[in-house]
ROTOR-798063 format. One record per residue (C-alpha): residue number from 1; residue in three letters; x, y, z. Coordinates in pm, 1 decimal, always signed. Layout:
% ROTOR-798063
  num  residuo         x         y         z
  NUM      ALA         X         Y         Z
...
END
This chain:
% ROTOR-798063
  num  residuo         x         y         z
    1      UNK  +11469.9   +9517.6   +1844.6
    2      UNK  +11203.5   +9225.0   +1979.0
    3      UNK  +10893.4   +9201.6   +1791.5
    4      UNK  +10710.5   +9078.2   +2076.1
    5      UNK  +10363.0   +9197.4   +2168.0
    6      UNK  +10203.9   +9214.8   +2524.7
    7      UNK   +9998.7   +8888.6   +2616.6
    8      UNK   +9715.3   +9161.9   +2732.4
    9      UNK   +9692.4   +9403.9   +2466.9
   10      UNK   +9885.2   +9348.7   +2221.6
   11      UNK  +10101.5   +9668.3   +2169.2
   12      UNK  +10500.8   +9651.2   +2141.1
   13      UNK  +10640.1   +9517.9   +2501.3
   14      UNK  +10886.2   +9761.6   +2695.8
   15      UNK  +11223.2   +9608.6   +2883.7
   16      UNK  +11133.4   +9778.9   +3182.1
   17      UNK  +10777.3   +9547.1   +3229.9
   18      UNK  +10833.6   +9260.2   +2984.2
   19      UNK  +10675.1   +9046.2   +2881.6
   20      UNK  +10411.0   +9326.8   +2915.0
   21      UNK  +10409.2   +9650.9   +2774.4
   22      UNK  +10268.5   +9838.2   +3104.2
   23      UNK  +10268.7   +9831.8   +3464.8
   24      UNK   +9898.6   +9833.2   +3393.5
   25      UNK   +9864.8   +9514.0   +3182.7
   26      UNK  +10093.4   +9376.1   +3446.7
   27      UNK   +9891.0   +9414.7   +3698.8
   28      UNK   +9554.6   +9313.6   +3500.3
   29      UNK   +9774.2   +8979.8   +3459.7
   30      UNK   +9844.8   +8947.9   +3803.8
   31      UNK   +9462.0   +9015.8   +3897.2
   32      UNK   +9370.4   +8750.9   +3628.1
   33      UNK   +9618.8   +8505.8   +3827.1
   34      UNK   +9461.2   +8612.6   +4201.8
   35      UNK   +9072.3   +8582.1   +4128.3
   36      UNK   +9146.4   +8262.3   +3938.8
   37      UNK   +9098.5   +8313.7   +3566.1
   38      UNK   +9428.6   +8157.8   +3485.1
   39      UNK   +9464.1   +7792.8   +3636.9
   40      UNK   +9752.0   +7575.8   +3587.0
   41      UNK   +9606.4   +7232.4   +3534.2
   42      UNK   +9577.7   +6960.2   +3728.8
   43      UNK   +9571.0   +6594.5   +3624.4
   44      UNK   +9429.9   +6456.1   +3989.5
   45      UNK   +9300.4   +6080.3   +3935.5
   46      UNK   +8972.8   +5995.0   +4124.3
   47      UNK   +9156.2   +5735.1   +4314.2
   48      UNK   +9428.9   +5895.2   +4451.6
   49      UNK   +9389.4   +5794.6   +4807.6
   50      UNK   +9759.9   +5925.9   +4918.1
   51      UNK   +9674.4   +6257.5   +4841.3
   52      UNK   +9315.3   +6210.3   +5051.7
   53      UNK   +9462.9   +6087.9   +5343.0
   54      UNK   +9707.3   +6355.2   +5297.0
   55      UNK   +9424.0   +6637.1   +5318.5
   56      UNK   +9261.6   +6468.5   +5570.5
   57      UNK   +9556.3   +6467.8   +5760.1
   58      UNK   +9656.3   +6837.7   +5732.4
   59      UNK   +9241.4   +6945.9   +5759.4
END
C-alpha cells in the first residue's frame, strides 16, 4: 500500500487516477496546466538571435 497523497488535495491517491486521487483533482490539474498557472521554465538568453530569426521566420 503507497502512502502517496494527491498533489491537489492531499487525500490518499487511487490506481485508477494516480498520481491524483480523483477524476476531479485531475482535471483541476489539467485546467491549472491550460490557463497557464503551471509553466515549465525557460532559460531564453537576451541574445539569442537564432531563435529570433527563427520566429521571424515562421511569423
Amino acid at each position: 500500500m503507497s502512502n502517496a497523497t494527491c498533489p491537489i488535495c492531499h487525500r490518499p491517491t487511487d490506481p485508477q487516477f494516480r498520481p491524483f486521487c480523483s477524476r476531479h483533482c485531475a482535471d483541476v490539474d489539467l485546467g491549472r496546466w491550460f490557463s497557464g498557472t503551471y509553466r515549465v521554465p525557460s532559460f531564453r538568453q537576451d541574445n539569442d538571435e537564432e531563435h529570433d530569426e527563427y520566429r521571424d521566420r515562421e511569423g
